[in-house]
C-alpha beads as a LAMMPS data file, in Angstrom:
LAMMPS data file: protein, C-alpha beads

153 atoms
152 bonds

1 atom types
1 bond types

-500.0 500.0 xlo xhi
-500.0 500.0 ylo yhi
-500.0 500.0 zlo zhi

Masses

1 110.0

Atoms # bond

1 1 1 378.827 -415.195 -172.257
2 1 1 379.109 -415.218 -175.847
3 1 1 375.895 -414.447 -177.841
4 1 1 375.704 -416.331 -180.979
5 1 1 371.975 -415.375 -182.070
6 1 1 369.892 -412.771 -181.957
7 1 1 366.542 -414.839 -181.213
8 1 1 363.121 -413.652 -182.847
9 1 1 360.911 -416.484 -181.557
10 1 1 360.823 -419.426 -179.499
11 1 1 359.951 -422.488 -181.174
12 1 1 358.212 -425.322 -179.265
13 1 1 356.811 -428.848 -180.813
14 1 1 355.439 -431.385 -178.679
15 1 1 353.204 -434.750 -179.864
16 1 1 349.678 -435.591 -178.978
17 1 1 347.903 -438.753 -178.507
18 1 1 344.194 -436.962 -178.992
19 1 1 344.988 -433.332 -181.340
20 1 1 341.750 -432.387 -181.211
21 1 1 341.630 -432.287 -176.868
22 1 1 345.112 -430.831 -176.817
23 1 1 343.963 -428.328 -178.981
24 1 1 340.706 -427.066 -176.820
25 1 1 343.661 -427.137 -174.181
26 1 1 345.976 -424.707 -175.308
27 1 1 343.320 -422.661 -177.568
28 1 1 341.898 -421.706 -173.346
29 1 1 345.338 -422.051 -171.858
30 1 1 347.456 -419.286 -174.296
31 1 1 344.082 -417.351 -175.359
32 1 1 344.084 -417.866 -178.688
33 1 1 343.112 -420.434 -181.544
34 1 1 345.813 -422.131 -183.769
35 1 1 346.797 -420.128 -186.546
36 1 1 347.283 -423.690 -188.500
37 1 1 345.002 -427.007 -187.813
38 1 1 345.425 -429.818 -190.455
39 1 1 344.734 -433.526 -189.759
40 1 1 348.378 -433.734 -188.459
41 1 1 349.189 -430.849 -186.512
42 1 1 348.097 -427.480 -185.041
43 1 1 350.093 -424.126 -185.033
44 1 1 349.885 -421.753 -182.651
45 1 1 351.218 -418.294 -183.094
46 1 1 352.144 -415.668 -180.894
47 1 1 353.817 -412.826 -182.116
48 1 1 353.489 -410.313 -178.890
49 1 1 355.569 -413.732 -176.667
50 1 1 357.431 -414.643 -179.545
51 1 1 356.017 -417.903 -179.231
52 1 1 355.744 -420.433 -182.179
53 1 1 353.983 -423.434 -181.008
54 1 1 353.294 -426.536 -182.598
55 1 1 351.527 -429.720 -181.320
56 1 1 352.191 -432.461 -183.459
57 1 1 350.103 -435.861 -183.881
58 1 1 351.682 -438.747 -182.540
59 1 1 353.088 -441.223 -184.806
60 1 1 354.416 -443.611 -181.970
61 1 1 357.850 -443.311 -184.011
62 1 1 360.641 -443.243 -181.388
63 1 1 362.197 -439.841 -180.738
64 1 1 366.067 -439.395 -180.364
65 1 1 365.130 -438.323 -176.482
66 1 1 362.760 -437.599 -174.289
67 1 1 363.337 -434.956 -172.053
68 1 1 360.594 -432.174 -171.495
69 1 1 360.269 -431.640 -167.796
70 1 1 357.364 -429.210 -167.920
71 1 1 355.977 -426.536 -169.790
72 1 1 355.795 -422.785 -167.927
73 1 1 353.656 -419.790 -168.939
74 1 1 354.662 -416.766 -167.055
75 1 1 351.503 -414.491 -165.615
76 1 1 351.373 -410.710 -164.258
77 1 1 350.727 -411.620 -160.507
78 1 1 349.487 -413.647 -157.960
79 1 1 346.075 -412.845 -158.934
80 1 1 346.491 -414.342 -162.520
81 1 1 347.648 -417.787 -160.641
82 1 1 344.607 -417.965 -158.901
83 1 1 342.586 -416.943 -161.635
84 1 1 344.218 -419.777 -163.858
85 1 1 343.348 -422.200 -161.232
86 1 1 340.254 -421.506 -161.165
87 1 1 339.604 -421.365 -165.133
88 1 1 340.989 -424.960 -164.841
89 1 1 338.756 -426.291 -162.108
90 1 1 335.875 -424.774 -164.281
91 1 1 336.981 -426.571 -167.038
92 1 1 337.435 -429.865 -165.219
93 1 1 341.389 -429.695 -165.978
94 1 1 343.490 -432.333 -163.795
95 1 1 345.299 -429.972 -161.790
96 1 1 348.842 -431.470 -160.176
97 1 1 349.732 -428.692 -157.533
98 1 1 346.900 -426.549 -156.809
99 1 1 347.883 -422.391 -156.591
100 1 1 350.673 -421.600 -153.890
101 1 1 353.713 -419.838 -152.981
102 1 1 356.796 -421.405 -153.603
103 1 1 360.054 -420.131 -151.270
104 1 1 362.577 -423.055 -152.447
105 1 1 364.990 -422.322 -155.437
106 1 1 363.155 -419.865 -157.396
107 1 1 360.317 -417.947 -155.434
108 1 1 357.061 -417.914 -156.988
109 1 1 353.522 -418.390 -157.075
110 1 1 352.869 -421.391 -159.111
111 1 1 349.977 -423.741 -160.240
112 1 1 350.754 -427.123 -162.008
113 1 1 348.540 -428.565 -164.533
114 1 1 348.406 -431.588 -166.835
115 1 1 347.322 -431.306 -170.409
116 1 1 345.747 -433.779 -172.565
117 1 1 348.757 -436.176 -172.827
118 1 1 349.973 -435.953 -169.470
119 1 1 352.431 -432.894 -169.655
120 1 1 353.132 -430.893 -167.063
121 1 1 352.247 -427.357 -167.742
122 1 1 353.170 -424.804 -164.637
123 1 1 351.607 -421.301 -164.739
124 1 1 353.755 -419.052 -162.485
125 1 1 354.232 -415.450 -161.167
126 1 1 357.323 -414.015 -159.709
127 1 1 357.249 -412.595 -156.508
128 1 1 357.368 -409.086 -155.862
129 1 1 359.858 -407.448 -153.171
130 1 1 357.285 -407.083 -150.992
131 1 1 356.181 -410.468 -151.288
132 1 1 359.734 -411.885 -151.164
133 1 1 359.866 -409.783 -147.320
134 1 1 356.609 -412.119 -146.284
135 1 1 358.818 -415.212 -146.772
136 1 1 358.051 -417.641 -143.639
137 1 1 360.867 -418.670 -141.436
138 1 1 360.561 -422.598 -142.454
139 1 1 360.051 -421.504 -146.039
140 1 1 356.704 -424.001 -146.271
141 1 1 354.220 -423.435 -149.439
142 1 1 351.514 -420.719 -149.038
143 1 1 348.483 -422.106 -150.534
144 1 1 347.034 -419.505 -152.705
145 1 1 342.733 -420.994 -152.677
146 1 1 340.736 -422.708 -149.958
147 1 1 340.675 -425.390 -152.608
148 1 1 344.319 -426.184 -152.727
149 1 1 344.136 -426.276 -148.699
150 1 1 341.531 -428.798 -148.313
151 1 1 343.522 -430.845 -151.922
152 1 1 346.356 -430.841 -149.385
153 1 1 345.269 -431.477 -146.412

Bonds

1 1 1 2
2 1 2 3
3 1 3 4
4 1 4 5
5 1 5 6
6 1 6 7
7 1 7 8
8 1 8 9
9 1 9 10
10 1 10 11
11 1 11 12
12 1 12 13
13 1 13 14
14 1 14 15
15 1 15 16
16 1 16 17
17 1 17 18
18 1 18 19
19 1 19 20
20 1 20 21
21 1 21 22
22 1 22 23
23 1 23 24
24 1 24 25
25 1 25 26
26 1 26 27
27 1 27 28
28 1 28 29
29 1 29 30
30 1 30 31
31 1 31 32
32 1 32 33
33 1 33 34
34 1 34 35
35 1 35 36
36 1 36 37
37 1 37 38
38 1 38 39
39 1 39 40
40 1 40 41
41 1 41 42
42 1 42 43
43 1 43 44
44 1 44 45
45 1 45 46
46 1 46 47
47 1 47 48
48 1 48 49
49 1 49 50
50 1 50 51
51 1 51 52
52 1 52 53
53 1 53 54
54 1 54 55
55 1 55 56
56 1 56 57
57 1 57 58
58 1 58 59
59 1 59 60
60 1 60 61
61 1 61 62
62 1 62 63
63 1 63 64
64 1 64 65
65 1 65 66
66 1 66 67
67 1 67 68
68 1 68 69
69 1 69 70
70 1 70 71
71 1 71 72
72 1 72 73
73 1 73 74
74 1 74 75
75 1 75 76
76 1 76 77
77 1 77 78
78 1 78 79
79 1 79 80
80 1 80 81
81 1 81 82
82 1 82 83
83 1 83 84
84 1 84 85
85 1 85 86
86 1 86 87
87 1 87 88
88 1 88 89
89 1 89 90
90 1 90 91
91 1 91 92
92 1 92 93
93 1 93 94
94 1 94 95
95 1 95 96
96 1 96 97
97 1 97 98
98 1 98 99
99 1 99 100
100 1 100 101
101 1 101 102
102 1 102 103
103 1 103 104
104 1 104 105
105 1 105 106
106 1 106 107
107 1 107 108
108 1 108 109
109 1 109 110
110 1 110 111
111 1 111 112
112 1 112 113
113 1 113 114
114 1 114 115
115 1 115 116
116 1 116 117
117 1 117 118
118 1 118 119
119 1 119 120
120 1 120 121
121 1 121 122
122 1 122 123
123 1 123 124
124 1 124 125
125 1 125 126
126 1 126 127
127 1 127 128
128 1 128 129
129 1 129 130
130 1 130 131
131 1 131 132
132 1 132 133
133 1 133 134
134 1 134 135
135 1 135 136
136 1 136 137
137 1 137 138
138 1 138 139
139 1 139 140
140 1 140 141
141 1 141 142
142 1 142 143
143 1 143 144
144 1 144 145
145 1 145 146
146 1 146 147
147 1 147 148
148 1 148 149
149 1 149 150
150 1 150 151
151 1 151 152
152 1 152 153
């Protein structure tokens, strides 16, 4: 692989129907307020994840694409994935995918939200050796809370 830059930050922009909503979202969801809030867009500014993130308000211009999948934020553990998904039920956030244990593709233990325009947002942990050796045989999700049970039951 040839490197071509030697990357300081990450640089994400997305647009939003309601700033002011996706703002309360991601001030909770990355633990911090934006740097930058104007009438037109919020900046949000993590140094220690190298993170520069902008939401943007939407102008209904057309884009050149449209492509964004889904956002991820990476946690410590398994515990952090439950603790997100329960921060979001406490804050009435639509969750998508309550907490589990993915064994497909990538292992890990995920939790999909939706933010104020309709995003996907998945919080995730990778799984540890040890919990890579409790992998069932048919490789089915592990829900991580009673609540995701009974949401998929």
């Amino acid at each position: 692989m040839t490197q071509f830059l030697q990357p300081a930050e990450f640089h994400l922009s997305i647009r939003s129907q309601d700033l002011p909503a996706s703002v309360a979202f991601y001030s909770s969801l990355l633990g911090a307020a934006p740097k930058e809030w104007t009438h037109r867009y919020a900046i949000f500014h993590r140094p220690e994840l190298q993170l520069n993130f902008v939401i943007l308000v939407d102008d209904g211009l057309s884009l050149h694409q449209d492509t964004l999948y889904h956002l991820g934020i990476g946690v410590a553990d398994r515990a952090a994935v439950i603790a997100a998904e329960h921060h979001a039920r406490g804050l009435g956030w639509p969750i998508v995918k309550p907490a589990r244990t993915t064994w497909r593709g990538t292992p890990l233990h995920e939790l999909w939200l939706q933010d104020p325009d309709g995003n996907a947002i998945e919080i995730y942990a990778r799984l540890s050796p040890a919990e890579l050796a409790q992998m069932p045989a048919d490789q089915a999700p592990v829900f991580l809370t009673e609540a995701g049970q009974v949401e998929e039951a």
